[in-house]
C-alpha positions in Angstrom: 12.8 22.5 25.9 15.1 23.0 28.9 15.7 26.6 30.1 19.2 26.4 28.4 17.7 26.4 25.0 18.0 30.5 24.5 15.9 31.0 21.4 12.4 32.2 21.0 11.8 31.9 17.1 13.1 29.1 14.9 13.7 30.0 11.0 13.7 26.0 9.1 15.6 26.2 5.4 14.2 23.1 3.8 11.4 23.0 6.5 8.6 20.6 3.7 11.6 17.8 4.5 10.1 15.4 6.7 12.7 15.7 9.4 12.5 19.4 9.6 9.0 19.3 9.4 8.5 17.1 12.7 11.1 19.7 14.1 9.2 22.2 13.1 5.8 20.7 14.3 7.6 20.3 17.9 8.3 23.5 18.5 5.5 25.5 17.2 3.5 23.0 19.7 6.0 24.2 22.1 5.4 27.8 22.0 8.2 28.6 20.1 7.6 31.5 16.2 7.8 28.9 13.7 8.7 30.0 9.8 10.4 28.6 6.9 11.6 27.8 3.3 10.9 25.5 0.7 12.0 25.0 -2.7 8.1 23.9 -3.7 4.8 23.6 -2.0 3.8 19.6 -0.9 1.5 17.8 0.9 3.7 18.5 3.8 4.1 22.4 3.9 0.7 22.0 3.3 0.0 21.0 5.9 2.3 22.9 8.1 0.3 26.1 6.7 -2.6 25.0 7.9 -1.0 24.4 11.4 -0.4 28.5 10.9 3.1 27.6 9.9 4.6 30.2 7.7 6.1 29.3 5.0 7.2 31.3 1.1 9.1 29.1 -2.0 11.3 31.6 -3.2 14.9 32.2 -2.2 14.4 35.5 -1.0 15.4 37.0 2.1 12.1 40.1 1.4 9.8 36.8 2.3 10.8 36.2 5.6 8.5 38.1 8.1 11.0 41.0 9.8 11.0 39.2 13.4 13.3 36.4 12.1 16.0 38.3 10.4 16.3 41.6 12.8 19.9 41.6 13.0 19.5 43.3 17.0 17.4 40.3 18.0 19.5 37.6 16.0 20.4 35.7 20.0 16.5 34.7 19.8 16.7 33.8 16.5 17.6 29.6 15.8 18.2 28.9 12.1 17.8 25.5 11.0 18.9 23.9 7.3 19.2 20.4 6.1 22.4 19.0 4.3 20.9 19.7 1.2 20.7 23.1 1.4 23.8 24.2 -1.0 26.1 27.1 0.7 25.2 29.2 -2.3 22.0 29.5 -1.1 21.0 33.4 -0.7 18.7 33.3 2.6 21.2 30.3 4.4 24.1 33.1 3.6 22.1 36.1 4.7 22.0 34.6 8.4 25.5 33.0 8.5 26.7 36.2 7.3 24.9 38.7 9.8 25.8 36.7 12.7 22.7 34.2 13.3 23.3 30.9 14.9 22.9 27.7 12.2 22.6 24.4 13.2 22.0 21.4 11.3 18.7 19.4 11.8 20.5 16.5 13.1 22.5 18.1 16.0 18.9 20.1 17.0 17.5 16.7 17.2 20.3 15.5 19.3 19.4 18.5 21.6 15.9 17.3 22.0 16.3 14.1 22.6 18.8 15.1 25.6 15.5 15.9 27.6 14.1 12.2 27.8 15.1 9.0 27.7 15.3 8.1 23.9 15.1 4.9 21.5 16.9 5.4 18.0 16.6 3.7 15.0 18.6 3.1 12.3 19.3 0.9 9.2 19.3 1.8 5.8 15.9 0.4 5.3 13.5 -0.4 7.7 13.9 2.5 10.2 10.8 4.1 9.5 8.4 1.4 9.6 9.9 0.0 12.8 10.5 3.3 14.5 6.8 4.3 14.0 5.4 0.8 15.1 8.0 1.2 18.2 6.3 4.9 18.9 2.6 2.9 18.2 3.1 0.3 20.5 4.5 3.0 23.2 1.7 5.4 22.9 -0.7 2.2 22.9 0.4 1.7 26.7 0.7 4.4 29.3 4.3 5.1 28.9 2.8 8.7 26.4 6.4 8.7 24.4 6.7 11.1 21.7 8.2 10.6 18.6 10.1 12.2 15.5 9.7 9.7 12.6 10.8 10.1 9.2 7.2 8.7 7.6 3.6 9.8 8.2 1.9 7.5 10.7 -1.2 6.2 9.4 -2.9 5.9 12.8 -1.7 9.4 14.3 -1.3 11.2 10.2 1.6 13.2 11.6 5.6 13.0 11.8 5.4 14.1 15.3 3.7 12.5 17.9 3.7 14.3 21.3 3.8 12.8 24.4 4.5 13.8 27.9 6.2 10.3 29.2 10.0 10.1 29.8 10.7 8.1 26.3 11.2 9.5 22.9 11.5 7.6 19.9 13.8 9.0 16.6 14.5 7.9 13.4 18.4 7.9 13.0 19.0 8.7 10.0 23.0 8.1 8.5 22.8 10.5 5.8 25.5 13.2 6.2 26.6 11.4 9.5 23.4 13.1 11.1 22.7 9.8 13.4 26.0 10.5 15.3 24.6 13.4 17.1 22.5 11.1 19.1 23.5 9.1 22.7 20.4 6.4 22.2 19.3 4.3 25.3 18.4 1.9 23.2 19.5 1.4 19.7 17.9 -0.6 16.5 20.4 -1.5 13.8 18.3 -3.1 11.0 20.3 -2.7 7.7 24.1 -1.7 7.0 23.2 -2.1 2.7 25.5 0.3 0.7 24.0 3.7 -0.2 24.9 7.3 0.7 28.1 6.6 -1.2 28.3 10.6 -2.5 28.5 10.6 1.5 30.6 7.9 2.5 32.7 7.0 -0.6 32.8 3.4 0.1 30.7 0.7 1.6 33.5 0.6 4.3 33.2 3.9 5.8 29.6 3.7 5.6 29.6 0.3 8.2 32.3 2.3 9.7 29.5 5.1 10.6 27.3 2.6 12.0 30.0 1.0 14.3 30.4 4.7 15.6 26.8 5.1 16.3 27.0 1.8 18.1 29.5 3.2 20.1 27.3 6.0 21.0 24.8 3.7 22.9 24.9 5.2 26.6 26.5 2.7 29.1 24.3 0.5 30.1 22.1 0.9 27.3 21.0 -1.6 24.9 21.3 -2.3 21.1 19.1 -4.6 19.1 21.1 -5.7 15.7 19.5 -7.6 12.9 21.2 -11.2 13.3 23.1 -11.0 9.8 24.9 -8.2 10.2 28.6 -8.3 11.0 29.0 -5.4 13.7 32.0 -5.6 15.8 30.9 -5.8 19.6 34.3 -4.2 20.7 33.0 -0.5 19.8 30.8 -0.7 22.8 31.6 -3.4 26.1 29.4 -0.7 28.1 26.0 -2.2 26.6 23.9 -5.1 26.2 23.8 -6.3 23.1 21.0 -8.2 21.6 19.9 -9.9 18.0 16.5 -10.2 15.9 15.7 -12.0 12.7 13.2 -13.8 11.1 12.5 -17.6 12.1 16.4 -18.4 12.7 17.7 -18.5 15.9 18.5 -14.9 17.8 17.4 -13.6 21.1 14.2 -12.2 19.5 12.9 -14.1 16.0 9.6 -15.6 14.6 8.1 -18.9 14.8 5.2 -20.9 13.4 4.5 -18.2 10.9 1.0 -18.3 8.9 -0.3 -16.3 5.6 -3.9 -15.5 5.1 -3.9 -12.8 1.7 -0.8 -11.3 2.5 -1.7 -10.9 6.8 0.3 -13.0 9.2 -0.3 -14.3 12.4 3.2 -15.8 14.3 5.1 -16.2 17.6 7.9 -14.1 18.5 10.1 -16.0 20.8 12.0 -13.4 23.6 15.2 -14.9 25.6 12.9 -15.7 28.3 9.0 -16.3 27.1 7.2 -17.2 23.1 4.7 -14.3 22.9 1.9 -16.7 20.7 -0.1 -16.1 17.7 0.4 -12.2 17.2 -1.3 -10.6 14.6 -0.7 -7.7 12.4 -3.2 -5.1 11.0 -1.1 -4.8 7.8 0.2 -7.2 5.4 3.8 -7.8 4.1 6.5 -10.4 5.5 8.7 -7.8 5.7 6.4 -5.7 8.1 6.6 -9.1 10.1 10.3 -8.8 10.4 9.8 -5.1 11.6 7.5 -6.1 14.1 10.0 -8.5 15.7 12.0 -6.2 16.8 9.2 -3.3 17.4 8.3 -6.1 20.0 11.9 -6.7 21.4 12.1 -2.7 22.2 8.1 -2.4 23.7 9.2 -5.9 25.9 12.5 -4.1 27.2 10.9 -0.6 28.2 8.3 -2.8 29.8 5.1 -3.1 28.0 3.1 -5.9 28.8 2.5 -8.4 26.5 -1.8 -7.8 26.4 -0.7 -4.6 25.0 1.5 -5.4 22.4 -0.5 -7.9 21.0 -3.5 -5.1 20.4 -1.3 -2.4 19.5 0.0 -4.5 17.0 -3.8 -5.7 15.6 -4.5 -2.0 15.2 -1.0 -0.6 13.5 -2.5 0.9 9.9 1.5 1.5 9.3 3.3 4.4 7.4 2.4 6.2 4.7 4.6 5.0 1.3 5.7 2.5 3.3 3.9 -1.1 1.4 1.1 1.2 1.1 -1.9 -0.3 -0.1 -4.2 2.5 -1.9 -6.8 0.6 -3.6 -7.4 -3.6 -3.0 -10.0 -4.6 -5.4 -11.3 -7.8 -6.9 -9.8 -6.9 -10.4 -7.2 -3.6 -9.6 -4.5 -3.5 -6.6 -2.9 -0.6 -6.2 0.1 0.1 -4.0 2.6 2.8 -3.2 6.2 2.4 -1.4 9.2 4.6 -0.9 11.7 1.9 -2.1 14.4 4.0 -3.6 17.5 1.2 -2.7 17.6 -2.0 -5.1 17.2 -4.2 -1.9 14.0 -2.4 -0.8 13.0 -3.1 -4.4 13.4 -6.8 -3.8 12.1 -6.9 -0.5 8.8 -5.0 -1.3 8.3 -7.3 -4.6 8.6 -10.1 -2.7 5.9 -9.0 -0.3 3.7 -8.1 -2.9 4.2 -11.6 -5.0 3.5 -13.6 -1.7 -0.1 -11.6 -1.2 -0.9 -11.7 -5.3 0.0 -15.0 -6.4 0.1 -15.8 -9.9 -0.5 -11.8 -11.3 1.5 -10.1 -13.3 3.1 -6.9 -11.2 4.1 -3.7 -13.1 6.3 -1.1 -11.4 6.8 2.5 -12.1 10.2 3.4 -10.4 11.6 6.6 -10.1 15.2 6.8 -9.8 16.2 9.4 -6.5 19.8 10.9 -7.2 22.1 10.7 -9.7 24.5 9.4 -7.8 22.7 6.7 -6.4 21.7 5.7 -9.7 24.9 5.8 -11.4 26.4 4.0 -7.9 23.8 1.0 -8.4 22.7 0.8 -11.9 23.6 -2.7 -12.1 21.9 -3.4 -8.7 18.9 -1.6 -10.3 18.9 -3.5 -13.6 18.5 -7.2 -11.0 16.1 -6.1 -9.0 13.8 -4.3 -11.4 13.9 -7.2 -13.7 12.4 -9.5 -11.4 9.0 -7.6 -12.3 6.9 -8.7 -15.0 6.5 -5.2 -16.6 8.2 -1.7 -15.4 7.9 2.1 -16.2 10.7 4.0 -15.6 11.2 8.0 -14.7 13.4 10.8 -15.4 15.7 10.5 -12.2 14.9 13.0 -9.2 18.0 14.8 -8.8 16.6 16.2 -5.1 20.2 18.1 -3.8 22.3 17.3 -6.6 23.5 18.6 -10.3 23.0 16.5 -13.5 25.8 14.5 -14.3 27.4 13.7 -17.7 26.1 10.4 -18.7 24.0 9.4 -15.9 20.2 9.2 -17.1 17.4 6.3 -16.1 18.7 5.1 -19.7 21.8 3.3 -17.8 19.6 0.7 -15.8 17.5 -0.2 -18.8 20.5 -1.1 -21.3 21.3 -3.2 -17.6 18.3 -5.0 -18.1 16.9 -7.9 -19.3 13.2 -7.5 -18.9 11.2 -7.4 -22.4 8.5 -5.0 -21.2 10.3 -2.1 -19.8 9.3 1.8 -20.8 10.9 5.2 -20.3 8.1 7.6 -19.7 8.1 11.3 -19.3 6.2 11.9 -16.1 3.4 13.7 -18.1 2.8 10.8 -20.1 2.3 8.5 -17.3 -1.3 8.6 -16.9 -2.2 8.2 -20.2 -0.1 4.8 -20.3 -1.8 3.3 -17.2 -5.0 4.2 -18.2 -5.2 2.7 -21.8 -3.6 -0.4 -20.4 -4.2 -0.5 -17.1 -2.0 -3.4 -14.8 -4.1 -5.6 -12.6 -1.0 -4.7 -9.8 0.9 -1.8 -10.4 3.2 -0.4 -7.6 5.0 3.4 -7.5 8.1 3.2 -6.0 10.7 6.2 -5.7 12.1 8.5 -2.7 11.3 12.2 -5.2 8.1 13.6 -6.3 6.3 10.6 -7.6 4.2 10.6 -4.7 2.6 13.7 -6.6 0.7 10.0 -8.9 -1.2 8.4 -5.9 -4.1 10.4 -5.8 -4.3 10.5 -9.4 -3.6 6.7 -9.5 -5.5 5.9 -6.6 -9.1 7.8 -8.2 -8.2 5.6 -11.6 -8.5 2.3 -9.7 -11.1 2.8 -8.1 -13.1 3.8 -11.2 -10.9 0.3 -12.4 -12.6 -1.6 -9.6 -16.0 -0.5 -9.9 -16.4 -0.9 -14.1 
């Protein structure tokens, strides 16, 4: 950080999210006192713990080590929270009210990325997987970019990727408004599908937030927009403004695409050159789509081409992102963070174009009750085009219960005649007495907490 940043310990509420805890990982790597809160211990915390990361799971202000609340040394003292942190919350109202300085993840990301030249990516879906193949292909070449993603990279198993090179990569996220605290260089737009409407209120002011992060794009910078979406070029005249998509014509799309067991090989044609037979080293059209793009940012920061096409052999991708945990002769297992009814579709189709002809069976667990009372009927399509599905309690993550609003609404929405409302403690037991030859978990909460357990199963499956 630059010598205008005046703080010497930084105090994260909420640090086990996955943004704060790439924060957090930056400046503990920095020099900086790192400590923090979580609601419950995961992976993630974890993990920060074992990076000699403090961390307590109580709302209590007695858990915090003394150096971060001494009210005499509160001008060294940065106090981070996420948007879900409620106002109510007792340590959040200790600081604000003894005169500590808060700031919101977002706008300390913002900060950050003020040092370097930085590449942002948003989209309702798809930013994770191309911002971390982006940061891949960059640290791939001698360019040494770092990067705060909002996924764990399977090739570097962090969030944060250092790097001492003049590029940063960051996921934009457009919850709470959070990506408008960036000024990108260059800018990825890859999905404007309604969500975040607790947020936004209507689809409308949510494309509306977009078109203002558009406008944020530094003059002379350059943003890269999927080819379908309607973005009005006025916001921005200062930048150059460039498409991608998926074998229709744009400035950057795919040609003479070929499928070997779910891996593709394909062009991408550029405005100036057809980069041939590229290959990927994971499977999924949609990861094809993501690569596109990925491609389009590494070609305009000037990687050469040799590298790209390597980098791109050797990407393992993101963890729950089309994440294949066990690929056996008899069982397939794989995890995905699909928590939106079009990422629902768009990972079933993947998974129907590499298993052919086999029945799929989903466990879904519905992330907000807001979300799910927003899209139940979106829910109810997309969940019917699988041939069996297990549905969860909802994960409620930041918000209250609401009157009425259970998983119950999206089944009576369906048509599908094998479709089951589980108790999470009763899941196990189901798969295991009848086991699906493809099963895939999907959900943004805590259903993550099933892959190991699911993952040991089917390999027991496999090997019977």
């Amino acid at each position: 950080m630059s010598n205008r940043f005046p703080y010497k310990r930084l105090y994260f509420i909420g640090i086990g999210g996955i943004g704060m805890s790439a924060l957090a990982r930056f400046f503990k790597g920095q020099g900086f006192a790192v400590a923090g809160y979580d609601r419950v211990s995961s992976p993630l915390t974890e993990a920060l713990e074992s990076e000699d990361i403090q961390i307590h799971y109580s709302d209590d202000i007695r858990l915090i080590p003394d150096v971060f609340t001494a009210i005499h040394r509160r001008q060294e003292t940065l106090v981070v929270y996420t948007p879900a942190i409620p106002s109510k919350h007792g340590e959040k109202r200790f600081f604000s009210a003894n005169g500590f300085r808060l700031m919101k993840r977002s706008e300390l990301l913002g900060l950050i990325s003020e040092k370097g030249r930085n590449i942002a990516v948003a989209g309702t879906h798809g930013k994770t997987s191309i911002s971390t193949m982006i940061a891949h292909i960059l640290k791939f070449s001698d360019m040494d970019a770092a990067a705060f993603l909002g996924g764990i990279s399977n090739n570097y198993h962090t969030n944060y990727i250092s790097g001492k090179g003049e590029w940063i990569v960051l996921e934009a996220d457009e919850f709470d408004r959070s990506f408008l605290w960036l000024s990108p260089d260059i800018a990825v737009i890859s999905a404007m599908d309604a969500d975040h409407l607790d947020i936004y209120g209507t689809e409308e002011e949510l494309v509306s937030a977009f078109h203002e992060f558009a406008s944020r794009v530094k003059e002379g910078g350059i943003l890269l927009v999927k080819n379908d979406l309607k973005i009005d070029r006025k916001v921005n005249h200062k930048i150059k403004w460039l498409t991608y998509g998926m074998e229709k014509k744009a400035d950057y799309f795919t040609g003479k695409m070929k499928e070997n067991g779910g891996f593709y090989s394909f062009d991408i044609h550029t405005p100036d050159s057809v980069i041939e037979d590229l290959r990927l080293g994971i499977p999924g059209k949609i990861n094809v789509q993501n690569a596109v793009v990925a491609v389009a940012v590494a070609e305009l920061v000037g990687v050469d081409e040799h590298t790209i096409r390597k980098a791109l052999l050797l990407f393992k991708g993101v963890k729950r992102r089309f994440d294949i945990r066990v690929l056996g002769e008899k069982y397939v297992y794989i995890d995905d963070y699909a928590h939106h009814p079009c990422e629902i579709s768009t990972t079933l189709e993947s998974v129907r174009s590499m298993f052919p002809g086999k029945k799929i069976t989903t466990v879904f667990q519905p992330h907000l009750y807001s979300r799910t009372r927003d899209f139940a009927e979106d829910f109810a399509q997309s969940l019917d085009q699988f041939d069996r599905l297990i549905i969860l309690d909802i994960y409620p993550a930041r918000e209250d219960p609401v009157p009425g609003v259970s998983s119950g609404i999206i089944l009576e929405k369906m048509t599908l005649k094998q479709k089951y409302w589980l108790k999470k403690e009763e899941l196990m037991a189901f798969i295991e007495k009848d086991p699906p030859e493809v099963l895939l978990t999907m959900g943004a909460g805590d259903i993550d907490c099933f892959v190991k357990p699911l993952e040991k199963v089917y390999h027991r499956l496999n090997n019977e």
